[in-house]
C-alpha positions as CSV (number, residue, x, y, z in Angstrom):
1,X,35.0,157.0,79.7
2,X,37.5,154.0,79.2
3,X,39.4,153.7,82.5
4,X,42.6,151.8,81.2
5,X,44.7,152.1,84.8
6,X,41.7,150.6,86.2
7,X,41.1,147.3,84.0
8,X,45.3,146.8,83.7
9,X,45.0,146.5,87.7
10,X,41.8,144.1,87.2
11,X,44.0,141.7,85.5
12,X,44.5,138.9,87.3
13,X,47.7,137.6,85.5
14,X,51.2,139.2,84.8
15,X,51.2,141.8,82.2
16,X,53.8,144.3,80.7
17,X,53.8,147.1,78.1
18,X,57.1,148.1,76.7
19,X,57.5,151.2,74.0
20,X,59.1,150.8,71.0
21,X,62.5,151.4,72.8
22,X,61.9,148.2,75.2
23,X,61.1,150.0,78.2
24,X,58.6,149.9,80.3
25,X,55.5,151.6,80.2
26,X,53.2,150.2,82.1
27,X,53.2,147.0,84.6
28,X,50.0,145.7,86.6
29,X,49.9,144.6,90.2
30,X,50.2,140.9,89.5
31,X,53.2,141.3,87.4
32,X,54.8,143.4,89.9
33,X,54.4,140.5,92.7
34,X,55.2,137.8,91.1
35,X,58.7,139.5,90.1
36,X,59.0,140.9,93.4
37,X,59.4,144.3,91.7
38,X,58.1,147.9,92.4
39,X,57.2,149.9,89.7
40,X,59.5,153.1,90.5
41,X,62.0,150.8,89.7
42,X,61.0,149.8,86.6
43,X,59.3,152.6,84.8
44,X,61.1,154.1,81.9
45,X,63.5,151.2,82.2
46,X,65.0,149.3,78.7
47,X,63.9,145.9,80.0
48,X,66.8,144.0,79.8
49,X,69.2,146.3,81.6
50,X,65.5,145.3,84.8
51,X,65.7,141.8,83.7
52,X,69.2,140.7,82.4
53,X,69.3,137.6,80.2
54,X,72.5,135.3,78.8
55,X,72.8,136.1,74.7
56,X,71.0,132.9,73.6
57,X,67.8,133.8,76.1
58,X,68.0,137.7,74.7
59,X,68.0,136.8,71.4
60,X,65.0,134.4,71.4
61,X,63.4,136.8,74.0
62,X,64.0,140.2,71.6
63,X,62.8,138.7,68.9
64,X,59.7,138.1,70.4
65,X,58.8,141.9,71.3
66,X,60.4,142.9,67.6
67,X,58.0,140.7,66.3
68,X,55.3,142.6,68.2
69,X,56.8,145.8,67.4
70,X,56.4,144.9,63.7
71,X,52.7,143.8,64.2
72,X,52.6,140.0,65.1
73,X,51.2,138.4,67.4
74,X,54.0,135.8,69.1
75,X,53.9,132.9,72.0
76,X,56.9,131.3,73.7
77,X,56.1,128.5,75.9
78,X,57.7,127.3,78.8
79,X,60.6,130.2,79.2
80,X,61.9,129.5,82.8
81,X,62.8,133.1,84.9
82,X,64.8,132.6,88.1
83,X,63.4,135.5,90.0
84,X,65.2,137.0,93.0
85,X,63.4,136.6,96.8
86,X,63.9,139.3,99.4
87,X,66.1,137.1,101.0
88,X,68.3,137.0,98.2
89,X,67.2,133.6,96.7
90,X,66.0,132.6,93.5
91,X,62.7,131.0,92.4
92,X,62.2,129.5,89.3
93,X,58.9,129.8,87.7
94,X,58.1,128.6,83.9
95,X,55.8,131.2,81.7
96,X,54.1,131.3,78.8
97,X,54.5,134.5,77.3
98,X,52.1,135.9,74.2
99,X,53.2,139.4,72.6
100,X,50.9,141.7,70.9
101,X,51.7,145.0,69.0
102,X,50.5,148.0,70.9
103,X,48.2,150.0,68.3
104,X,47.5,153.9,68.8
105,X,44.0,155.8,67.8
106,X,45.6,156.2,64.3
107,X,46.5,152.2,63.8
108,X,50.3,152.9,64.5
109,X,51.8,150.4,66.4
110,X,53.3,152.1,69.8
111,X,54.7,149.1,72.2
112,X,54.2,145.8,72.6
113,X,52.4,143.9,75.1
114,X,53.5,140.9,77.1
115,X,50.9,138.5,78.8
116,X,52.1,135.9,81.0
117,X,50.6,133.2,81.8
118,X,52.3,130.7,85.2
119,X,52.4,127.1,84.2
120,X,55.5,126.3,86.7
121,X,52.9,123.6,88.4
122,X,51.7,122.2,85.3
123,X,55.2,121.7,84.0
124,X,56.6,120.6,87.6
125,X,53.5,118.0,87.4
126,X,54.7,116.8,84.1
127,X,58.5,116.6,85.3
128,X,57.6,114.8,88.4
129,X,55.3,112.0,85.7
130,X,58.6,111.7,83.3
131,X,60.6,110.5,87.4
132,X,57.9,108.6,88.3
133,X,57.7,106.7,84.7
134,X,61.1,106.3,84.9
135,X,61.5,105.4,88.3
136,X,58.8,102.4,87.5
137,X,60.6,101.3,84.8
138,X,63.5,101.3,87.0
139,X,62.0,99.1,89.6
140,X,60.2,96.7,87.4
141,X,63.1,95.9,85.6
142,X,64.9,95.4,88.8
143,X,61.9,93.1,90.4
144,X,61.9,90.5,86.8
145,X,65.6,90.6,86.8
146,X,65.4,89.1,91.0
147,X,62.2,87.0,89.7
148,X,64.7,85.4,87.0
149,X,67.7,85.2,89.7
150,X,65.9,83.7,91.9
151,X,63.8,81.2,90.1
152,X,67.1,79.6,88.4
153,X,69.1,79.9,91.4
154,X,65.8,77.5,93.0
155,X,66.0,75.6,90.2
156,X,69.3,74.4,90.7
157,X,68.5,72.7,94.7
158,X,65.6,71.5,93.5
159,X,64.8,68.1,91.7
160,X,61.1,68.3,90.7
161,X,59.0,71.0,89.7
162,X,56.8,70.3,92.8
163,X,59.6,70.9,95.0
164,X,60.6,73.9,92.6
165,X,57.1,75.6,93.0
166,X,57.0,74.9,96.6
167,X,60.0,76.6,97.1
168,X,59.7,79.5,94.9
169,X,56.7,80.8,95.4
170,X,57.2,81.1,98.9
171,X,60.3,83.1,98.1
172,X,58.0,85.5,95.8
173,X,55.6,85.6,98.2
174,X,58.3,87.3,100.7
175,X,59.1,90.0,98.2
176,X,55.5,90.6,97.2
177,X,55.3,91.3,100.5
178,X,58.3,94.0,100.9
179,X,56.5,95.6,97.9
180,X,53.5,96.2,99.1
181,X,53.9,97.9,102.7
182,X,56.9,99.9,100.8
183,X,53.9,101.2,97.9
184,X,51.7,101.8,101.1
185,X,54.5,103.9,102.2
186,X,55.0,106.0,98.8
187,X,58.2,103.6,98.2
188,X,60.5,105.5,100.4
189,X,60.5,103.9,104.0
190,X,59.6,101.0,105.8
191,X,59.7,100.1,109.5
192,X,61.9,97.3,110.5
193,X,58.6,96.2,113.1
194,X,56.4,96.0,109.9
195,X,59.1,93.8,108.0
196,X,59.9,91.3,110.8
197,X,55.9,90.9,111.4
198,X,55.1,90.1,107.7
199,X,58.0,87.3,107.5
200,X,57.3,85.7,111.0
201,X,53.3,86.5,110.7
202,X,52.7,83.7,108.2
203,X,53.9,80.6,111.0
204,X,52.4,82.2,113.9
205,X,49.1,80.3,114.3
206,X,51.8,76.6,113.9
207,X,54.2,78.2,116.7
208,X,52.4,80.0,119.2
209,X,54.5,81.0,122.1
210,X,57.7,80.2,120.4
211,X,58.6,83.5,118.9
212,X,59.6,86.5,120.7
213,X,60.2,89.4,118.2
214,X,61.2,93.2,120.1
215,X,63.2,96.2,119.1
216,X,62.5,100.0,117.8
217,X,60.6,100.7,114.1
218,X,63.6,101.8,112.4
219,X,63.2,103.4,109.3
220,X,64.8,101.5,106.4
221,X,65.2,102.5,102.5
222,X,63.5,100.3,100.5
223,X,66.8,98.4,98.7
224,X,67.8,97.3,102.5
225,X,64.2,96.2,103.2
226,X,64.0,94.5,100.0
227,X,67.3,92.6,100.7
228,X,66.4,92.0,104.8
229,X,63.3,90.7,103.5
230,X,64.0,88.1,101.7
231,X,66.7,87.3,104.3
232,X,64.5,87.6,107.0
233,X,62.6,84.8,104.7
234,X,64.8,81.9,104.6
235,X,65.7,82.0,108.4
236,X,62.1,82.0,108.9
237,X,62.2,79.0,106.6
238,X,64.6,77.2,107.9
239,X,63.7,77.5,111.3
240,X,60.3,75.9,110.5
241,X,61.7,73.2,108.1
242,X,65.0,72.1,110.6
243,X,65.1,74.5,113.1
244,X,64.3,75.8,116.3
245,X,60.3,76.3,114.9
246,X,60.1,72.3,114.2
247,X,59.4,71.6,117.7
248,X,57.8,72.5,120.4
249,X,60.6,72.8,123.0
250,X,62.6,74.9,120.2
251,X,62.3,78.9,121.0
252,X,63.3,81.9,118.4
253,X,64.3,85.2,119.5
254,X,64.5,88.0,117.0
255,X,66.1,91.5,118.5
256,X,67.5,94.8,117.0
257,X,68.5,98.0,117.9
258,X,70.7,101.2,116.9
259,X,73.8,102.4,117.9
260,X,74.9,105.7,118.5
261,X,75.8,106.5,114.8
262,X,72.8,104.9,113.4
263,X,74.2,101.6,112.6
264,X,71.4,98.4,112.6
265,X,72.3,95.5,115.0
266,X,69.8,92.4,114.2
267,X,70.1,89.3,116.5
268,X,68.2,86.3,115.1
269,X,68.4,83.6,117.7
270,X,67.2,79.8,118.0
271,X,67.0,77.6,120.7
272,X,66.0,74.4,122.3
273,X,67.4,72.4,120.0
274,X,69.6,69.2,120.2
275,X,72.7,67.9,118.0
276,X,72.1,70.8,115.3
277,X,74.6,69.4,112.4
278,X,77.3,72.1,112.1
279,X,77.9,71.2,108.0
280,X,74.4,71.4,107.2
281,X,74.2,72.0,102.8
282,X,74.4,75.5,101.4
283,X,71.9,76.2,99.2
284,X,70.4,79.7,97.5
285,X,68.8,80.4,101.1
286,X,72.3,80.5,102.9
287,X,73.2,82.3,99.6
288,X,70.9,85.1,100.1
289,X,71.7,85.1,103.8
290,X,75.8,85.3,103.5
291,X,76.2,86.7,100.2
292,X,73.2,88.9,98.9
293,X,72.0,90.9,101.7
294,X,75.7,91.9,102.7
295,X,76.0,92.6,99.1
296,X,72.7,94.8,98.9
297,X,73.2,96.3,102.2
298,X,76.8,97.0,102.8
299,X,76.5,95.3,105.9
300,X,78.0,91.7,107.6
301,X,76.2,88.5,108.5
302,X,77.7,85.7,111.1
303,X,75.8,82.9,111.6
304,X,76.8,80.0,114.3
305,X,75.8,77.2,114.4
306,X,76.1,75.4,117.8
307,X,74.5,71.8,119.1
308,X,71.7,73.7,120.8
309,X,70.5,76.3,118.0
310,X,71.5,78.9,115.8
311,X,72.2,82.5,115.7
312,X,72.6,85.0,112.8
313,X,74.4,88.5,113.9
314,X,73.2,91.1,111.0
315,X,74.9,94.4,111.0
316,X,73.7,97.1,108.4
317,X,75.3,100.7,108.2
318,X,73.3,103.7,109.7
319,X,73.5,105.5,105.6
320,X,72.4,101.8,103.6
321,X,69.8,101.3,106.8
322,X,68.0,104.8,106.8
């Protein structure tokens, strides 16, 4: 003989049978977990005094099961249910639900059926592709829109398009840079040992010995690393091209640390130098250095300039730095 109770428990998906009346009838197990639900408390229940639902969600929701009642078969995708937690929270899980008329011996239609079917990961997956696709729109918009910036802001210290390229692409290179160790990092964080390595790694093998580079791997968002970065860049620069890094006597000093309420301290200091010209041109390297990265950062930049080097005192909040 049939053994109904047995192949409604077998089920391995949510699954309700209501009377014509909209109560409940039956309930499997998985339907009963998943709503965190017994049954004594549903049985004989009109199923929207167990489940309440705003008017607009009711109607869409009754109209379903009246469908069934009436002999069609119905589906509504995607209906999100906030289901109470034992601890008195609320999940949110998104169902398809399919209703079928529920037929006696005799063809009469009794109840209807609902069989749900959990696609909360499937739709999470597809919410999470629509903030990634926008968040890469986002950021490649924002990468050609610095491109631009910066190649006509190179363009205007530069007299020939050797000297532009040689200039620019270095610059590129720097961000290229920031981009890729924050991709390797899911775009969220990168450590403030990583960024000073990749700006000072490329002059290493010309200045052995001349750069000393120390402080803790803070964590920093990817708009301050972007912005430090390209900082970070054009002291490198011109420490090589006039600086402390054009000689062998000249030394460079990088240093940063925390203090108690998160804030960044960066110390880039050069020595060993002799009659540095205090009212040395500003170009788009000081530019980035005094204007964009306080700009990008929230944070301050002072940079002396004394006969025997130059220092740069960078100071970005705890909230723009982590």
């Amino acid at each position: 003989m049939f053994d109904f109770e047995k192949l409604l428990k077998a089920i391995p998906t949510p699954l309700m049978i209501l009377d014509r009346n909209l109560c409940f009838l039956r309930a499997n197990d998985c339907y009963l977990t998943v709503t965190n639900r017994c049954w004594a408390d549903l049985e004989g229940r009109y199923v929207f005094d167990a489940f309440p639902e705003s008017p607009e969600r009711l109607a869409v929701i009754k109209d379903a099961f009246d469908k069934g009642l009436a002999g069609e078969e119905t589906h509504i995708e995607r209906l999100v249910y906030a289901i109470a937690q034992p601890d008195g929270s609320y999940t949110d899980i998104s169902w398809n639900l399919r209703h079928v008329p529920v037929r006696a011996r005799d063809d009469s239609i009794i109840g209807v059926m609902q069989h749900t079917l959990d696609v909360s990961a499937e739709v999470a997956a597809e919410r999470m592709r629509e903030v990634i696709s926008q968040e890469y729109d986002h950021r490649v918009r924002n990468i050609l829109t610095k491109v631009s910036a910066i190649a006509r802001r190179t363009a205007r210290g530069t007299a020939t398009m050797g000297q532009f390229i040689k200039d620019f692409e270095p610059r590129i290179a720097s961000m290229a840079r920031a981009h890729q160790m924050l991709v390797h990092g899911g775009w969220e964080r990168l450590g403030m040992t990583e960024l000073v390595n990749s700006e000072l790694q490329p002059y290493a093998p010309q200045v052995s010995g001349q750069i000393v580079a120390d402080g803790p791997n803070v964590a920093l968002s990817s708009r301050v690393a972007q912005a430090l970065g390209m900082a970070l860049h054009e002291l490198a620069t011109n420490a090589v091209k006039y600086g402390a890094l054009s000689r062998p006597e000249g030394r460079l000093n990088v240093s940063w640390q925390t203090d108690a309420d998160g804030t960044l301290n960066i110390d880039w200091r050069e020595s060993g130098m002799r009659d540095l010209a205090s009212d040395s041109k500003v170009g788009f390297g000081s530019s980035i250095i005094d204007r964009i990265l306080p700009s990008e950062t929230s944070g301050t930049v002072k940079r002396t300039i004394a006969p025997d080097g130059l220092s740069c005192a960078i100071c970005i909040p705890a909230p723009q730095a982590n």
